[in-house]
C-alpha positions in Angstrom: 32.8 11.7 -12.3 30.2 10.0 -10.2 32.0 9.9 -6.8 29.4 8.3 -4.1 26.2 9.0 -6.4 24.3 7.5 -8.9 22.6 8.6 -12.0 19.5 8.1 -12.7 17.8 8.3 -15.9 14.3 7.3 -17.1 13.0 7.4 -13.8 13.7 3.6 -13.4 16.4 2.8 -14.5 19.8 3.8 -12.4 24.1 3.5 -13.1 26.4 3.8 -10.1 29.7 4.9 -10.0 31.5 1.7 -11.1 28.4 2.0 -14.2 26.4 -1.3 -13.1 23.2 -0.7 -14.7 19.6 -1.6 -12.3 15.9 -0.5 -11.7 15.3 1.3 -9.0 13.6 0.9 -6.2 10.6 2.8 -5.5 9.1 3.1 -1.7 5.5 3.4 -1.8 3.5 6.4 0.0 0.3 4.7 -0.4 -0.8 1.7 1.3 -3.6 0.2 -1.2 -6.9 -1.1 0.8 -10.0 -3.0 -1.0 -13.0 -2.9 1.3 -16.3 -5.1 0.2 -19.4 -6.4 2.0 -18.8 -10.0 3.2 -21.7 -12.3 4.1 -22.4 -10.8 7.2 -19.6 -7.7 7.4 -17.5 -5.5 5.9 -14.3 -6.8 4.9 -11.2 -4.6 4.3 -8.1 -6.5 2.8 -4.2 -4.1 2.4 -2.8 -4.8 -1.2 0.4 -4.0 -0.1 0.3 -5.7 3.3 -0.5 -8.9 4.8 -3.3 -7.6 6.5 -7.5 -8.5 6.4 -9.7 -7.2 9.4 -13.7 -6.7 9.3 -16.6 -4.1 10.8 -20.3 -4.4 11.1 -20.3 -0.5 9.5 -17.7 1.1 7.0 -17.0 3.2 9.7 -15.9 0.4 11.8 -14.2 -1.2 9.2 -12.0 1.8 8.3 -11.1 2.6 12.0 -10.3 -1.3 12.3 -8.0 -0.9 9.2 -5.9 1.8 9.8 -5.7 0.3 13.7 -3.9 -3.4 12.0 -2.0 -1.6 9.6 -0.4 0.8 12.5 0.0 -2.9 14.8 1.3 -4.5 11.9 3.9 -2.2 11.0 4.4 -1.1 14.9 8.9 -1.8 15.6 9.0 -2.4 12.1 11.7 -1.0 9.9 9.3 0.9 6.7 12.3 0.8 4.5 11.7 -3.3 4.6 7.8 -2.9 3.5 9.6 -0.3 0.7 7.2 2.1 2.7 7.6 5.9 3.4 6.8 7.0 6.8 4.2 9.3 5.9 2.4 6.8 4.3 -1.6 7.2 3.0 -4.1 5.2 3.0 -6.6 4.3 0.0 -9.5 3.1 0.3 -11.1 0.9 -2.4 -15.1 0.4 -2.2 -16.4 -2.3 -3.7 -20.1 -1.8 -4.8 -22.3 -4.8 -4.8 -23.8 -5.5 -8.8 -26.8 -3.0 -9.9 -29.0 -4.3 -12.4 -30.8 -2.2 -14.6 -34.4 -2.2 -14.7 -35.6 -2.7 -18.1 
C-alpha cells in the first residue's frame, strides 16, 4: 500500500510504510534577521543562524548581513541548517521607544 512513501496527514504529522508515526520536518525558506540600533551602530542578529554583524548605516548593516549569512553557509550542506536553497531574508527593524507628547 505505501511502497517507498509516506503519508502525510495534518500537515505535521507523517506514517511510513512500516506505519511509525512522527512530525515532520519542515526546511525553512526564510532566514529570520532582527536589526536594532546599538550604542554606536546598527546591529543585525539571524534568528535562525549563529550569526551577529554591525553597520554605521542600515544600508551597511543589511549588505554586511546578507554577506555573513552567504560566508556562514558557504560549503555548507542547507539540508543540515533545515534550509531551502532559495532561501529569503527578513528583515526585522527595531524602532527605538516614542513617547507621546501630552
Amino acid at each position: 500500500m505505501f511502497q517507498d512513501k509516506e503519508l502525510c496527514f495534518n500537515n505535521e504529522w507523517k506514517i511510513d510504510r512500516n506505519f511509525n508515526i512522527g512530525k515532520m520536518k519542515y526546511m525553512k525558506k526564510i532566514i529570520q534577521v532582527k536589526i536594532y540600533k546599538g550604542e554606536k551602530y546598527y546591529v543585525a542578529e539571524c534568528v535562525d543562524l549563529p550569526v551577529v554583524t554591525q553597520g554605521k548605516t542600515l544600508d551597511e548593516v543589511i549588505e554586511n548581513i546578507k554577506e555573513a549569512i552567504s560566508l556562514h553557509l558557504e560549503g555548507e550542506d542547507l539540508k543540515e541548517w533545515d534550509i531551502l536553497p532559495d532561501f529569503s531574508v527578513l528583515i526585522n527593524l527595531e524602532l527605538e521607544s516614542l513617547h507621546a507628547k501630552t
